[in-house]
C-alpha positions in Angstrom: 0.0 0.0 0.0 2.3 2.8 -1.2 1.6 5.9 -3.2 3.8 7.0 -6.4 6.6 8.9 -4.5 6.7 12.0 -6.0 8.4 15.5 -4.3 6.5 16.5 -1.6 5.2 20.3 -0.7 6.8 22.3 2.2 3.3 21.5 4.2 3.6 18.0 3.7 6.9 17.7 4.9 6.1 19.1 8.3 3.6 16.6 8.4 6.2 13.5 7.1 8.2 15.1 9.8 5.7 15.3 12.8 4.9 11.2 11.7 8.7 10.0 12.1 8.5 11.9 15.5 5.2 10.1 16.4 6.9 6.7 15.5 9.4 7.4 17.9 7.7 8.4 20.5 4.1 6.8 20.3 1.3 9.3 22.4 1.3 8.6 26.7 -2.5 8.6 27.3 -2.4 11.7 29.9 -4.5 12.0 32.8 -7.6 13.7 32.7 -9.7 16.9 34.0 -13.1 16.9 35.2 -13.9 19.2 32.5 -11.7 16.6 29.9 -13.6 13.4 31.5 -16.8 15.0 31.1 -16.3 16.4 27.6 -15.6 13.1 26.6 -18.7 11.0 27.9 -20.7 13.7 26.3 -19.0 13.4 22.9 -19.0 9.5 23.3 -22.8 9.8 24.5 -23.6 11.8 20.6 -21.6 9.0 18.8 -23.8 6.1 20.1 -27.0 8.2 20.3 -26.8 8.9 16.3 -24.7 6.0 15.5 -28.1 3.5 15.3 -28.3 3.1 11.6 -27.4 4.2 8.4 -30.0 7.0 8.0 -29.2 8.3 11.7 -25.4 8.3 10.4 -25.7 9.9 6.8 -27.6 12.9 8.2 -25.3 13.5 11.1 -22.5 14.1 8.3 -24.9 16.6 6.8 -25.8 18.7 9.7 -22.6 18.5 11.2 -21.2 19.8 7.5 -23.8 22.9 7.6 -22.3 24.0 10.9 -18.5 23.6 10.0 -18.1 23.6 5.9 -14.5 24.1 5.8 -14.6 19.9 7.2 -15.6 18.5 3.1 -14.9 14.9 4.2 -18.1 15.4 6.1 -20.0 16.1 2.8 -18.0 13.1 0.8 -19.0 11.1 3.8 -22.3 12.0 3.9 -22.8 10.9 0.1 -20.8 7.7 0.5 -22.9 6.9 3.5 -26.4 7.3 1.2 -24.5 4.8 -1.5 -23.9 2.4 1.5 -27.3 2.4 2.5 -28.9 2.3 -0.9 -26.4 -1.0 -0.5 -28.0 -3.0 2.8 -31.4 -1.8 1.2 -30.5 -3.6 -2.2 -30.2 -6.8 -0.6 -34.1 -7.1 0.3 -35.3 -5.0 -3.2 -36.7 -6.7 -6.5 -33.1 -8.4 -8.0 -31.1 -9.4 -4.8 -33.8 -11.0 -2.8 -33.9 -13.4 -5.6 -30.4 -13.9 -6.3 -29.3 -14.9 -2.4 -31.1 -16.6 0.7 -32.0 -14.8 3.9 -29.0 -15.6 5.5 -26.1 -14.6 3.2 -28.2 -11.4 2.6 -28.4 -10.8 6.7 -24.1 -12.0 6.4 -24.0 -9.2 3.6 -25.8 -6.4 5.4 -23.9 -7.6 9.1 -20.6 -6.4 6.8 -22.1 -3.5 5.4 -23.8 -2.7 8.3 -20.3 -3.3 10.5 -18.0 -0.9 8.4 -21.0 2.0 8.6 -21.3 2.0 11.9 -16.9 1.7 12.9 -16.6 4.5 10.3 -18.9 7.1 12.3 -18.0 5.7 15.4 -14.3 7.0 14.8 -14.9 9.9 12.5 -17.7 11.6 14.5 -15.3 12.2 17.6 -13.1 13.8 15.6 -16.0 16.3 14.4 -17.2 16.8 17.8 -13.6 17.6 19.6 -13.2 20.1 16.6 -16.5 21.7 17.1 -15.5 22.2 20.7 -11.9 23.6 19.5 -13.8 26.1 17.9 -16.2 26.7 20.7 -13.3 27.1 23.7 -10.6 28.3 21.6 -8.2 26.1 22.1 -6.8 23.1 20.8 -8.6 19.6 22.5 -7.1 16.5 19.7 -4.7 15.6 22.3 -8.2 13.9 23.7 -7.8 11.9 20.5 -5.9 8.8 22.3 -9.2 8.4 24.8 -11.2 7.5 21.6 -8.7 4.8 20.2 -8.4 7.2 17.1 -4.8 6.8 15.5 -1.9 8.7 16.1 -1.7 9.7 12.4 -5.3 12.0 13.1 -3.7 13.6 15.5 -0.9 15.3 13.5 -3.2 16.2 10.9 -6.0 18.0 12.9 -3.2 19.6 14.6 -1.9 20.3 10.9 -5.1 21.7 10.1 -5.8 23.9 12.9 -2.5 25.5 11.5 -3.0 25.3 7.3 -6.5 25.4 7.3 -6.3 23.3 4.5 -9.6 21.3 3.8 -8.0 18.8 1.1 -4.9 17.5 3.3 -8.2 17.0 5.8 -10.0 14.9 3.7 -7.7 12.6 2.0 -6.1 12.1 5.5 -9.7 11.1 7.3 -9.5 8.7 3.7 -6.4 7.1 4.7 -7.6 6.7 8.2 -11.0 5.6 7.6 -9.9 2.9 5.1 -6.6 1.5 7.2 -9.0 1.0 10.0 -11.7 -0.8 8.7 -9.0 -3.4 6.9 -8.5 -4.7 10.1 -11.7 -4.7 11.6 -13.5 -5.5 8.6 -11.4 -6.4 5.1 -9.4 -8.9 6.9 -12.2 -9.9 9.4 -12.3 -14.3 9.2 -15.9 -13.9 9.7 -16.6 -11.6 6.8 -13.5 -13.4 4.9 -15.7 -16.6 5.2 -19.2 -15.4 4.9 -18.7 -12.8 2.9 -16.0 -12.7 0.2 -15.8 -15.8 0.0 -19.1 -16.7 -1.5 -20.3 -16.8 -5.4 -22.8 -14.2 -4.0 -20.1 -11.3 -3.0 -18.4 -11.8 -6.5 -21.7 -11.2 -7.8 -22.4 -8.0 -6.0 -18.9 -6.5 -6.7 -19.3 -7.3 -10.3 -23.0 -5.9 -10.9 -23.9 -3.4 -8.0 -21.6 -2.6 -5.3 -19.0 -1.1 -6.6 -20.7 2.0 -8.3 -20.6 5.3 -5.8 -23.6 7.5 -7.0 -23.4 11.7 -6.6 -27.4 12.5 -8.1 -28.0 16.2 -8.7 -30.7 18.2 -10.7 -29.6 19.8 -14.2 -32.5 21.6 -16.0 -34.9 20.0 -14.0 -33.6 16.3 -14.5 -31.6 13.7 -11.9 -28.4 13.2 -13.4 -25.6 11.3 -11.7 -22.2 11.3 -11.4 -19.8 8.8 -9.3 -17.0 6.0 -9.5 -16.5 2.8 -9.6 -14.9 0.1 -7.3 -13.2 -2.8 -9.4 -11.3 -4.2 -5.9 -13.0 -3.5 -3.4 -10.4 -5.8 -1.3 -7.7 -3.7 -1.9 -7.0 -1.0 0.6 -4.8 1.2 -2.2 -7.4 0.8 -4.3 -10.1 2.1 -1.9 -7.8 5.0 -1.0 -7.1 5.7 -4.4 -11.1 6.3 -4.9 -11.2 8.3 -2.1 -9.6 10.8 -4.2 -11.5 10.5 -7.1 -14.9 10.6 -5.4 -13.3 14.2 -3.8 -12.6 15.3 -7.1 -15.9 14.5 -8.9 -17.6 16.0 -6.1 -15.5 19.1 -5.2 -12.9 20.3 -8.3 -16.4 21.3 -10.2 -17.9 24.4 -8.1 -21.1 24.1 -9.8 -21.6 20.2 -9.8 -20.8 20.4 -6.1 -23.3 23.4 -5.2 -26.1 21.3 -7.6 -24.8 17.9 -5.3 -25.3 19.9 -2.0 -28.8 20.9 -3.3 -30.0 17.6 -4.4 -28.7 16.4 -0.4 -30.2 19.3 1.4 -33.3 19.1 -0.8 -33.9 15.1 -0.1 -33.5 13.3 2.8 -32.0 10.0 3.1 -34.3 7.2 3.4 -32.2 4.2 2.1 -34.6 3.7 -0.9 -33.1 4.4 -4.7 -36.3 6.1 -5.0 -34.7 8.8 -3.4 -33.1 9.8 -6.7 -34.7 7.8 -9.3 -38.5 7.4 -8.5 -39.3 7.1 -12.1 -37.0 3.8 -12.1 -37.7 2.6 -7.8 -40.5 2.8 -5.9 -40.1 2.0 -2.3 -43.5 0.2 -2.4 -43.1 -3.0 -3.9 -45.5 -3.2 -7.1 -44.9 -6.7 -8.0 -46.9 -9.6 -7.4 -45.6 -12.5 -5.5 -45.1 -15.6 -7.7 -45.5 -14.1 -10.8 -42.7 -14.7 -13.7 -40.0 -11.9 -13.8 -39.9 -9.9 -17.6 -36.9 -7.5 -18.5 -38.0 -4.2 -17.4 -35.3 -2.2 -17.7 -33.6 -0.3 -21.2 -31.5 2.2 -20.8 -32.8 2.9 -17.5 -36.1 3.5 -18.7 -38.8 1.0 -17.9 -40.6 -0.6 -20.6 -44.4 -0.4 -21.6 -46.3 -1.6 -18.8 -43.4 -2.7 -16.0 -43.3 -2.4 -12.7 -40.9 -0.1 -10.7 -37.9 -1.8 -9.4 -38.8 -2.1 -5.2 -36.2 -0.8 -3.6 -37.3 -0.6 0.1 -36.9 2.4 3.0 -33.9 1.3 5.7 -36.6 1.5 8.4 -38.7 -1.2 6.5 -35.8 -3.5 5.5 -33.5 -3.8 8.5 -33.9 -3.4 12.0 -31.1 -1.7 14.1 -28.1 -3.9 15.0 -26.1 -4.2 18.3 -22.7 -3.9 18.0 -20.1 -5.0 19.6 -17.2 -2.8 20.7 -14.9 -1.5 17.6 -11.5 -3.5 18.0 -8.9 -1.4 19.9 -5.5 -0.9 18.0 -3.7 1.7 16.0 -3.2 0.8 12.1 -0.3 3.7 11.9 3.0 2.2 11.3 4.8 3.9 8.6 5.1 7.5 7.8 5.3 6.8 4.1 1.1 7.1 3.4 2.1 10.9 3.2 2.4 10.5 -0.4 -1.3 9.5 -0.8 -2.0 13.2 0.4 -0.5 14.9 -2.3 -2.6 16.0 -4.7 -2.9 15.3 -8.2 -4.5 16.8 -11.3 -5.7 13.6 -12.7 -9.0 14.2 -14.6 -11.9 12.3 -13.4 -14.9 13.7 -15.4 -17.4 11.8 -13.4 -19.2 9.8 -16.0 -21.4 6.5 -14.6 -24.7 6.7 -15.7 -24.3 3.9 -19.1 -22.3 1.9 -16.5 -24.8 1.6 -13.7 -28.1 1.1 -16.1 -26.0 -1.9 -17.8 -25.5 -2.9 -14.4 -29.3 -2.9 -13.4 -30.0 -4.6 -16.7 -27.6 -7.2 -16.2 -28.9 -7.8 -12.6 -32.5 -8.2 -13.7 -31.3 -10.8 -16.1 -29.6 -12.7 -13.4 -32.5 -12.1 -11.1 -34.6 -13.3 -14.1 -33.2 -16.3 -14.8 -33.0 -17.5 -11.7 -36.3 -17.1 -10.7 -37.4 -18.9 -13.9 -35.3 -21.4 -13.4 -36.8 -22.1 -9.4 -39.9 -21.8 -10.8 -39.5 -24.5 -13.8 -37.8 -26.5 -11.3 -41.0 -26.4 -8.6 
């Protein structure tokens, strides 16, 4: 997992410099204030109370972005957190629910689910110790050790407070968010043997996972624009689209203002319909038993089709308990400072052809199988 190594600015070598030192001399948890004890339970006692699901999640990135915009991870978040929960509510809509059993679609939303929920519950911290920063005046991330968040965060907020510079924020809470979930999630032997392991998970990366979706309105139409994941197993990979996603969202000042629109404008439910209620209905039309037809053209339905179902979060899952995030710090080498230099790669954003050949190649599974079941019965 090593970026190109290519020279790096006078800003980012105070930060390669500030890493070496943290390698030598890892953080001493300090003792605590009253004030410092109590500040924590109250920020630990936000993180759980809007950590309960996806939809609780997703629009805590939002508000807490409208408070403090200079933070644009919280934005990217935000969006990557609708994509994840248009995910979990994929697995009980018209195509998956045919193509796996009950229990490999509860093992895939457990893993989806699982990385969600670790994600907020070390990024939101962060927010919350910066909000108070702002509030007292004064610099509060060395508290940053008391929430198990890395060493790495902790020279770049402090980095931050100094540069005021939003991108070296965001691709650093990439790196972070990414290195911890491998751990806790990529490399899981649960999730290695119920998850990626099975025909099922191949199928999902090939024909819906892996597309990222940014909808916004253009002359009074939904058009999106996103990326796509082709290994999702790979942590450089993920990293990598990290940056992409940042620049499809943020290098266009228009596109971003439409995105931010289209977010503010409708709230996260989990159901596609949120974007495309021409194409998804959260209600499902269908009637049980009957034999599947393709639907779908150019992500237009045909004459006489039902909408795809494509259920609310609230209606498909109910809210898991989790167990405690694994304790342990993934930095060990000061060299992922070359993934926060930036590039001028140019990522136009394009993903619309890709994801309606992905629907129609889903219903076509979905299809056939259910023909095939039905022969069979």
């Amino acid at each position: 997992m090593q970026q190109k190594k290519t020279p790096l600015p006078d800003s980012l070598l105070k930060i390669k410099k500030e890493l070496k030192k943290k390698m030598k001399s890892p953080n001493v948890i300090s003792d605590l204030t009253a004030e410092e004890q109590a500040l924590i339970e109250k920020i630990k006692g936000i993180t759980s109370f809007l950590n309960k699901n996806n939809v609780t999640r997703t629009k805590a990135y939002l508000d807490f972005y409208h408070r403090f915009p200079e933070i644009h991870w919280a934005f990217l978040g935000h969006m990557v957190s609708r994509n994840g929960g248009w995910n979990m509510t994929d697995l009980k809509g018209s195509f998956l629910s045919r193509l796996m059993t009950k229990r490999e679609a509860s093992a895939f939303f457990t893993f989806l689910e699982r990385g969600n929920w670790l994600i907020f519950q070390d990024a939101f911290p962060q927010f919350l110790l910066y909000e108070e920063s702002q509030k007292c005046g004064k610099n509060l991330f060395h508290l940053l050790p008391h929430f198990h968040i890395s060493t790495f965060m902790e020279v770049i907020w402090n980095h931050f407070l100094q540069e005021k510079d939003p991108y070296t924020l965001m691709m650093a809470l990439v790196i972070n968010e990414q290195n911890y979930l491998e751990e806790r999630v990529l490399k899981n032997p649960a999730f290695i043997k119920n998850v990626f392991n099975t025909f099922e998970f191949v199928l999902q990366e090939f024909l819906s996972m892996n597309h990222i979706l940014f909808p916004f309105t253009e002359k009074g139409k939904i058009k999106l624009v996103g990326q796509t994941l082709d290994h999702f197993q790979s942590l450089h990979e993920r990293i990598l689209l990290g940056k992409r996603l940042y620049a499809v969202l943020c290098r266009d000042q228009e596109r971003f203002i439409a995105v931010k629109k289209w977010a503010d404008e409708n709230p996260h439910t989990g159901s596609r319909k949120d974007y495309w209620p021409h194409l998804f209905n959260d209600v499902n039309e269908g009637v049980p038993g009957t034999l599947l037809k393709p639907s779908i053209r150019s992500c237009q339905l045909t004459k006489g089709s039902s909408k795809i179902y494509s259920p609310m979060l609230a209606f498909a899952w109910k809210n898991r308990i989790h167990e405690p995030a694994e304790i342990g710090d993934w930095f060990n080498d000061w060299k992922v400072v070359y993934y926060l230099a930036e590039d001028n790669e140019n990522v136009d954003g394009e993903i619309k052809n890709d994801y309606c050949k992905t629907l129609e190649r889903l219903e076509l599974a979905a299809t056939t199988k259910k023909t095939i079941s039905l022969r069979d019965a």
